[in-house]
N, C-alpha and C positions, 0 to 999 in steps of 0.2 A: 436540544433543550431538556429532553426528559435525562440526560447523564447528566444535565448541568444541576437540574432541579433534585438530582438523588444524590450529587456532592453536599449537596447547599444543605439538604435536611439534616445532615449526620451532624453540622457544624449549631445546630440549635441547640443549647442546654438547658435553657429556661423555658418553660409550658405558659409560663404568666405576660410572658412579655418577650416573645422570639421575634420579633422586627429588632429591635433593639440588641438581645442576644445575637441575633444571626450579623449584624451589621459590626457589633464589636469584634468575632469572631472570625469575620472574613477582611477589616482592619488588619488585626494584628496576624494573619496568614501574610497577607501581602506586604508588610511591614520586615516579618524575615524573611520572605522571597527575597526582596530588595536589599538588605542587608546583607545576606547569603549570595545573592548574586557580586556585590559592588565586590566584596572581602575575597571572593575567592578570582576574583578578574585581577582589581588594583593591589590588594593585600594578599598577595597567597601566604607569605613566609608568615607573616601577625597574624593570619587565618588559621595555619595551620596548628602554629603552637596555639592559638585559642582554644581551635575543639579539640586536636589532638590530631587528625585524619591528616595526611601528608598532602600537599598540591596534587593537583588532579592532571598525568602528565597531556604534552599537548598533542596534539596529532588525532588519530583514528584511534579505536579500543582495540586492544589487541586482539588478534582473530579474525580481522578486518580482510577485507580483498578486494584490491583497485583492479577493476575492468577497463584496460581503453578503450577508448572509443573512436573509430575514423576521423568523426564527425561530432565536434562539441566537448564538450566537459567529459569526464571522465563518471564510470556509475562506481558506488562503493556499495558491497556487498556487508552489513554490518552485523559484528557479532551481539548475539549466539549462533554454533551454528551446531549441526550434526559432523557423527564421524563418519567418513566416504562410504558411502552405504550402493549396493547395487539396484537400480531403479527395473520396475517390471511392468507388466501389465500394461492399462491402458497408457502410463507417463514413460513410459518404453518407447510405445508407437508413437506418441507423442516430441518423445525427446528427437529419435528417429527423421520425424516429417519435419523440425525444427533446421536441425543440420543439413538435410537434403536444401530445404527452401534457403539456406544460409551456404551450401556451395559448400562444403567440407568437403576436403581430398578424397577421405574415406569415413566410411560410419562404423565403427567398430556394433558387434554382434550382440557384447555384454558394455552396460557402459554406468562407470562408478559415477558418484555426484556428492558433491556435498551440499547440504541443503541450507540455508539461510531462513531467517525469518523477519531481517529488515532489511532493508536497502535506500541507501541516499541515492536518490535519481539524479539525472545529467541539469533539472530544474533547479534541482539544488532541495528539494523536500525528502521527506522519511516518508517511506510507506513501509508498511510490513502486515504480520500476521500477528499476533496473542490471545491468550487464555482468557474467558470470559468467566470471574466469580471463580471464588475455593473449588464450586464444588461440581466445576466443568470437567468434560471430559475431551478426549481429542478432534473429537467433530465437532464439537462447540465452541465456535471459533471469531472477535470479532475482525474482521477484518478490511484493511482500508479499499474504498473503492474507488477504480481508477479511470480515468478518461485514456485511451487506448489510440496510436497512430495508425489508421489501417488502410485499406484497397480493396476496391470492388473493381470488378469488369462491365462493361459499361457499353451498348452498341452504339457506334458512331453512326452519324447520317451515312458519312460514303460507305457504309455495310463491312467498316470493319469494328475489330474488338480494342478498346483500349481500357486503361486505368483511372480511377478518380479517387482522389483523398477525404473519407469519412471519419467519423468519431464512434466507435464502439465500447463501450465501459465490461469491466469485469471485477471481480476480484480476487486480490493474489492471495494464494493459499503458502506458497512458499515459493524462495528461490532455489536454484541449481546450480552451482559452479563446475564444469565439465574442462577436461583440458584434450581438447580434438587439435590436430594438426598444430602440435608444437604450440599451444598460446593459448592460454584462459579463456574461457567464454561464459557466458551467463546468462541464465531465462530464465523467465519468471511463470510458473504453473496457475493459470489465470482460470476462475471459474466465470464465465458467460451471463451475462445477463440476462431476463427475460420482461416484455413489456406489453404493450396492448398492441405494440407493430409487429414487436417477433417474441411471441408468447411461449414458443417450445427453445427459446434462448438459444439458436442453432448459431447466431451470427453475433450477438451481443449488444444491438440496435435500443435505441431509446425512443421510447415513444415522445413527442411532443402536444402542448395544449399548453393554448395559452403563451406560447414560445417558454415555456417551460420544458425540460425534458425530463421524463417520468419516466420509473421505473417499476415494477411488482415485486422482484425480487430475483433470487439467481436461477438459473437454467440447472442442467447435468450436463453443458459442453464442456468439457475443459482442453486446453492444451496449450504448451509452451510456444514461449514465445519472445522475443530477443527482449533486455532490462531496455534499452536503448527506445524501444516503442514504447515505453510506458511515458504518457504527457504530463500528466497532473494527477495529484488526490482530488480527488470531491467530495471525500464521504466516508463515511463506514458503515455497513453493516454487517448483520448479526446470523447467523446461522442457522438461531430457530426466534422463533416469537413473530412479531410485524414484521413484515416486507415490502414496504411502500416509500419512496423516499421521491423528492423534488426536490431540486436543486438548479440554482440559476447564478449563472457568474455576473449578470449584471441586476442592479436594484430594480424594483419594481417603479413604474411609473404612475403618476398620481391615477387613480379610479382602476390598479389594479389590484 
């Protein structure tokens, strides 16, 4: 609401009478949305000689990178991206435990990546990462926050260990496209959440109240992890400023 609310203000031009100004202004916004959208769907060829800009071709943006996937839709990795750059450090050891937990023949020692900064999920949504204002810098970053498919271990009554399907949220700083064992593969460098259940963000856990699930903001866990787990957007946040957000897939019931 408050990005909705600081689009809305810029669209005022009258100080005497902005209900009025704001309502004309946001009219004829949606007026050539609608316009711009029908002309370049039904009419591209009368579109294009209008403004001059040639049909927008169809398909992916170039730069693009279709991921298979065993299991479901396909994920696309979309441009912009970086040039193959050597990953180190902590997204080394990271990249590293990704491929081990994913069963790769071999893990090579040094290992190239191109980085991405959107991605169409298998849901069929964009999530990605960008620049926050002119006069941000690289750690200033808003970025979409994600509902996460994961696993816990879990002691069974008869005293053994098994698995169970939980929701942990993060948010993706970038992707990686890696080409291990002859065939593409892709993860997404995910920063952990942290909440009033797991406050040092070790796990990415969302507190709930209210049957709401609440968050504080983000942890310093990071690490990769397959595009193919990522569930849903729910969000975005911001890097510095407030770090508080709620968020609930279904409506509130009356007296809540």
């Amino acid at each position: 609401m408050e990005l909705k609310i600081g689009a809305l203000g810029k669209l005022i031009g009258s100080q005497s009478s902005p209900h009025a100004n704001l309502t004309k202004s946001v009219t004829r916004q949606c007026k050539a949305d609608l316009i711009t959208s029908f002309g370049e769907r039904y009419l591209p060829s009368e579109w294009a000689d209008t403004t001059g800009k040639p049909p927008t071709p169809a398909g992916l943006p170039a730069g693009s990178l279709t991921v298979p996937q065993s299991i479901g839709p396909d994920c696309v990795l979309l441009y912009p991206r970086s040039a193959p750059v050597a990953i180190n450090g902590a997204e080394l050891a990271g990249m590293r435990a990704v491929l081990t937990q994913e069963e790769a023949a071999a893990v090579p020692r040094n290992i190239l990546a191109k980085k991405y900064f959107r991605a169409k999920l298998c849901s069929g949504l964009v999530a990605g990462s960008k620049s926050v204002g002119s006069d941000c810098d690289s750690r200033r970053r808003r970025n979409y926050l994600l509902r996460i498919n994961s696993t816990e271990k879990v002691h069974l009554p008869n005293g053994t260990v098994g698995e169970r399907h939980v929701s942990t949220f993060g948010a993706v700083l970038h992707y990686a496209a890696v080409y291990i064992d002859d065939r593409p593969m892709a993860f997404a460098y995910v920063e952990r959440v942290k909440s009033g259940k797991d406050r040092r963000g070790q796990y990415g856990y969302a507190a709930t109240k209210y049957g709401i699930e609440c968050i504080l903001g983000l942890g310093e866990a990071r690490y990769y992890l397959p595009v193919a787990a990522l569930a849903e957007v729910v969000g975005t946040i911001e890097r510095e400023g407030v770090h508080f957000i709620l968020f609930n897939r279904e409506p509130f019931s009356d007296g809540q």
